[in-house]
C-alpha positions as a Markdown table, in Angstrom:
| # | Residue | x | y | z |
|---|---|---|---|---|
| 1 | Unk | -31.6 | -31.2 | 18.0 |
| 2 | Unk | -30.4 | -28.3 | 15.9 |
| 3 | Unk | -27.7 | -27.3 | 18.3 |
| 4 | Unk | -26.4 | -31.1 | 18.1 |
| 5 | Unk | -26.5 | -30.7 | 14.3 |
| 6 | Unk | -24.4 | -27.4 | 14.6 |
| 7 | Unk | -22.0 | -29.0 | 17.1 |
| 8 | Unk | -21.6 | -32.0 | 15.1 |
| 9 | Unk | -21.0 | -29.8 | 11.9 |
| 10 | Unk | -18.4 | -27.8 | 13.7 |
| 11 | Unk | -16.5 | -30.5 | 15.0 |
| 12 | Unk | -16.3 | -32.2 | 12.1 |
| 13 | Unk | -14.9 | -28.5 | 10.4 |
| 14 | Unk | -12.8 | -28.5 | 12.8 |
| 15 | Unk | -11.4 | -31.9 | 12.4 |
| 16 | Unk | -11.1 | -31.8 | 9.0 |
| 17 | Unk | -8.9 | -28.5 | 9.4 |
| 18 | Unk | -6.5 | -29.9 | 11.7 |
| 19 | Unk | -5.8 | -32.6 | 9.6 |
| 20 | Unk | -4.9 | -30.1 | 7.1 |
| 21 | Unk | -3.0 | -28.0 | 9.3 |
| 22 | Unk | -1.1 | -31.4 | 10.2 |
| 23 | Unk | 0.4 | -32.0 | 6.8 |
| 24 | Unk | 1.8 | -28.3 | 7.2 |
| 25 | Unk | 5.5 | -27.9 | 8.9 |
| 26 | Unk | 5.0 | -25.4 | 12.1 |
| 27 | Unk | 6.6 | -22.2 | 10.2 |
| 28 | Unk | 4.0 | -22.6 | 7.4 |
| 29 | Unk | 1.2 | -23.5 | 9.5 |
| 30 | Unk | 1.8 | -20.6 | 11.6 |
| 31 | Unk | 1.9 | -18.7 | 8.5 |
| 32 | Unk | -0.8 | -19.9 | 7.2 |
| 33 | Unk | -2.9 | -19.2 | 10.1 |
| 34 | Unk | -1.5 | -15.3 | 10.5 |
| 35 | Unk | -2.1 | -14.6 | 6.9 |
| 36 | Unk | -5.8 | -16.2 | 6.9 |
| 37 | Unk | -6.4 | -13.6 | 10.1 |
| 38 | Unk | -5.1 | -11.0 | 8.3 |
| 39 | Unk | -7.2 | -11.4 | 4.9 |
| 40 | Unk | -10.7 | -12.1 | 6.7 |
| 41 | Unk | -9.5 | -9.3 | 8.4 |
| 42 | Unk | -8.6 | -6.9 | 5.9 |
| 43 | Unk | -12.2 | -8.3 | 4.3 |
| 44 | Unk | -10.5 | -10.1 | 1.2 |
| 45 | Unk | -12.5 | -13.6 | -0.1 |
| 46 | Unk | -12.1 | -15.9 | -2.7 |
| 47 | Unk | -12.4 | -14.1 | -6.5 |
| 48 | Unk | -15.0 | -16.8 | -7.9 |
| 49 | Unk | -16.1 | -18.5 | -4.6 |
| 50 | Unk | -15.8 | -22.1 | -5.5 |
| 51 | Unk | -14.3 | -22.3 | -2.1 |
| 52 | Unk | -13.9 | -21.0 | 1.5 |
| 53 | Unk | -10.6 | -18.3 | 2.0 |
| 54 | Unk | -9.2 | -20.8 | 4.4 |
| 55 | Unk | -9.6 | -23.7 | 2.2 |
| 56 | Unk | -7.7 | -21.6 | -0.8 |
| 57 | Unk | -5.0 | -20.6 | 1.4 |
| 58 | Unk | -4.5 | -24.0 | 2.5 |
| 59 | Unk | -4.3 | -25.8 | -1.0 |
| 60 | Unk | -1.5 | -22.7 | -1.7 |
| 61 | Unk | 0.7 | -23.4 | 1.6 |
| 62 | Unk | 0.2 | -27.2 | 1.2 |
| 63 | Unk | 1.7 | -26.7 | -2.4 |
| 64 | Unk | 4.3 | -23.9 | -0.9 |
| 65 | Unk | 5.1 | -26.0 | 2.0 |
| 66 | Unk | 5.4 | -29.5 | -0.3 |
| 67 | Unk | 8.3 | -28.1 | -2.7 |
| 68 | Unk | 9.6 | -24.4 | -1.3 |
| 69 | Unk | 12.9 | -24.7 | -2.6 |
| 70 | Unk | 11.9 | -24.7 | -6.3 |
| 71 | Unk | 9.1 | -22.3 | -6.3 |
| 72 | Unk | 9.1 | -18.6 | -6.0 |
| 73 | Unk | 6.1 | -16.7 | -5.0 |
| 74 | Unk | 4.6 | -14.2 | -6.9 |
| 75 | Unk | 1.7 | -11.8 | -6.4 |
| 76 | Unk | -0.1 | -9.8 | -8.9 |
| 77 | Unk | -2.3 | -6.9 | -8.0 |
| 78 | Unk | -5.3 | -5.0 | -10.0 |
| 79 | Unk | -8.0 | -2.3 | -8.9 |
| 80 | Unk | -11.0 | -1.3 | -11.0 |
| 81 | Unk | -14.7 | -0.6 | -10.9 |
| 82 | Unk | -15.3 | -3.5 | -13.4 |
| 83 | Unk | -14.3 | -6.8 | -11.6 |
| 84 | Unk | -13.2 | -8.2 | -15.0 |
| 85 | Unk | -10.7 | -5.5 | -15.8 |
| 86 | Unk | -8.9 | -5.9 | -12.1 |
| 87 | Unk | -8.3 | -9.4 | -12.8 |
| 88 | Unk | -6.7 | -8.6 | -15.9 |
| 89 | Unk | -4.7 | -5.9 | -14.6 |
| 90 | Unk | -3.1 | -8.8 | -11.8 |
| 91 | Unk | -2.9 | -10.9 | -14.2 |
| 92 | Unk | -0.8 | -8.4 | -16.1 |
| 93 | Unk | 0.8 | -7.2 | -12.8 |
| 94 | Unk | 2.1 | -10.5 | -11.9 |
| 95 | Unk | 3.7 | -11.4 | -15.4 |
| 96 | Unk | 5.4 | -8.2 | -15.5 |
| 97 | Unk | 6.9 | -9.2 | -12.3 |
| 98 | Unk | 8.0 | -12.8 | -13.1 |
| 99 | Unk | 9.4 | -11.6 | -16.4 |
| 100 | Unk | 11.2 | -8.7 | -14.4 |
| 101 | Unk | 12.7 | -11.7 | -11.7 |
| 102 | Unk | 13.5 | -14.2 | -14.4 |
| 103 | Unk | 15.5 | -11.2 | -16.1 |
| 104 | Unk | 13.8 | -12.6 | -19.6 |
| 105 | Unk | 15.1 | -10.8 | -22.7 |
| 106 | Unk | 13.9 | -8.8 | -25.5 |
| 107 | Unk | 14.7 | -9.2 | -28.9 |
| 108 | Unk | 15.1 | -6.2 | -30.9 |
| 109 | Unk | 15.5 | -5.9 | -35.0 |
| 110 | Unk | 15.9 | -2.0 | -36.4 |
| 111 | Unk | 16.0 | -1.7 | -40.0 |
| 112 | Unk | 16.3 | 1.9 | -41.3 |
| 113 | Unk | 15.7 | 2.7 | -44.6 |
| 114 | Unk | 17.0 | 6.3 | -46.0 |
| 115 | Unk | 16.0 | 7.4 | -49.0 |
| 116 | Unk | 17.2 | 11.0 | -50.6 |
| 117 | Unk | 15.7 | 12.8 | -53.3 |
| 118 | Unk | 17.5 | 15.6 | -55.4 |
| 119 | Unk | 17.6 | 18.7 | -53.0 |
| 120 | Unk | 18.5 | 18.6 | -49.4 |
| 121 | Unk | 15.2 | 16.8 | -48.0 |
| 122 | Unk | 15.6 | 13.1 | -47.3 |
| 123 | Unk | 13.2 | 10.7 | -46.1 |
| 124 | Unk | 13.7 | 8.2 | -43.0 |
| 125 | Unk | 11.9 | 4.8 | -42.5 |
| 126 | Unk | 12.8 | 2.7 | -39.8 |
| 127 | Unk | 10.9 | -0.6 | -39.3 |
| 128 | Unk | 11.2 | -2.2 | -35.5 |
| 129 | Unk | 10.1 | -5.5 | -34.8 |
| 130 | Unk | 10.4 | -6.7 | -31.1 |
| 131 | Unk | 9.9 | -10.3 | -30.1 |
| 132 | Unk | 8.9 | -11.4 | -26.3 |
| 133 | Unk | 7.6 | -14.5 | -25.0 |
| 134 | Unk | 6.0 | -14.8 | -21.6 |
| 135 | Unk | 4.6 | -18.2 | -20.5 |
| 136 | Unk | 0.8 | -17.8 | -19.1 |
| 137 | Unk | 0.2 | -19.2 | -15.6 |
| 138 | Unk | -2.7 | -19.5 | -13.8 |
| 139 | Unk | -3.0 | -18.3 | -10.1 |
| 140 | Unk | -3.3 | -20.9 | -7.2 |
| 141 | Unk | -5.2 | -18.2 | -5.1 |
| 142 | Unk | -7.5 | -15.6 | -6.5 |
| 143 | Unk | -8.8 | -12.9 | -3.9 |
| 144 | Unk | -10.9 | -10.2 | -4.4 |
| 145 | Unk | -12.7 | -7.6 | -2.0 |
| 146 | Unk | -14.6 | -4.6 | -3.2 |
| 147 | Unk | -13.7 | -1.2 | -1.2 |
| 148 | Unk | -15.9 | 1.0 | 0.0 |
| 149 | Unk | -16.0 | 3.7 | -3.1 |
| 150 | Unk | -16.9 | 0.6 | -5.3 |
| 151 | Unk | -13.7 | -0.4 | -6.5 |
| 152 | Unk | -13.2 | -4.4 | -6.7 |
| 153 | Unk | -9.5 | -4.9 | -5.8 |
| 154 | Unk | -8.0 | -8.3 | -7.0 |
| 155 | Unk | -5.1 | -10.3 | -5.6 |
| 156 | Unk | -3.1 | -13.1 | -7.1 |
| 157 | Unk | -0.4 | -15.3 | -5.4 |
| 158 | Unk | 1.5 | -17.7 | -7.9 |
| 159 | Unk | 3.6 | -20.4 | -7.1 |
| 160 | Unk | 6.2 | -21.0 | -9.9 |
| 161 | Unk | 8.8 | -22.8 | -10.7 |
| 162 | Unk | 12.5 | -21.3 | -10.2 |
């Protein structure tokens, strides 16, 4: 009875994945299948576990595979013994790189202010004000894995818009 149960549970994971896998054009379902390997693999899993790796990775190439054209792909890496502080560092990673791709500018104002008093000393006060704007986004995949020496080593894939 057990081994029926098991069977029947398989099957109907197994269903349910092709189904998925269907909606998916062959390159990206090939893809999607290669990088899954690769990740179990390489002994990466999801960073909050609300869901399975495969499950994740198919949302992201369903949502990659759906509008390619006008979204760009961006990872964002981090490594640290506190969890919290590797997340942040992707986080930071990845915004550094979309804000390097999208070439965004940085506003710069310079004020000096000299000011001489009798003799030959003079003072020098420069005031600097520099304005940037980067847009949060929030990852459709978080990974994680924790290494062998401790270290909890996050991964972030975006999908944004070009």
């Amino acid at each position: 009875m057990k081994r029926r149960i098991l069977l029947f549970l398989s099957l109907c994971f197994l269903a349910g994945t092709c189904c998925m896998a269907g909606n998916l054009s062959k390159e990206a379902a090939k893809s999607y299948k290669k990088v899954c390997k690769q990740l179990k693999r390489d002994g990466w899993t999801t960073y909050d576990k609300a869901m399975t790796l495969e499950d994740a990775m198919m949302q992201y190439y369903l949502q990659w595979d759906a509008d390619a054209g006008n979204l760009q792909q961006v990872i964002g890496t981090g490594s640290d013994k506190n969890p919290n502080k590797a997340y942040r560092q992707a986080q930071l990673n990845a915004s550094v790189a979309q804000a390097s791709q999208k070439g965004i500018t940085v506003k710069v104002f310079t004020q000096m202010i000299m000011s001489s008093s009798s003799g030959t000393s003079s003072d020098v006060n420069s005031l600097t004000q520099v304005e940037q704007t980067v847009k949060p986004v929030t990852p459709a995949v978080s990974l994680s894995r924790r290494l062998k020496d401790g270290t909890t080593e996050v991964n972030l894939y975006y999908l944004l818009k070009r």
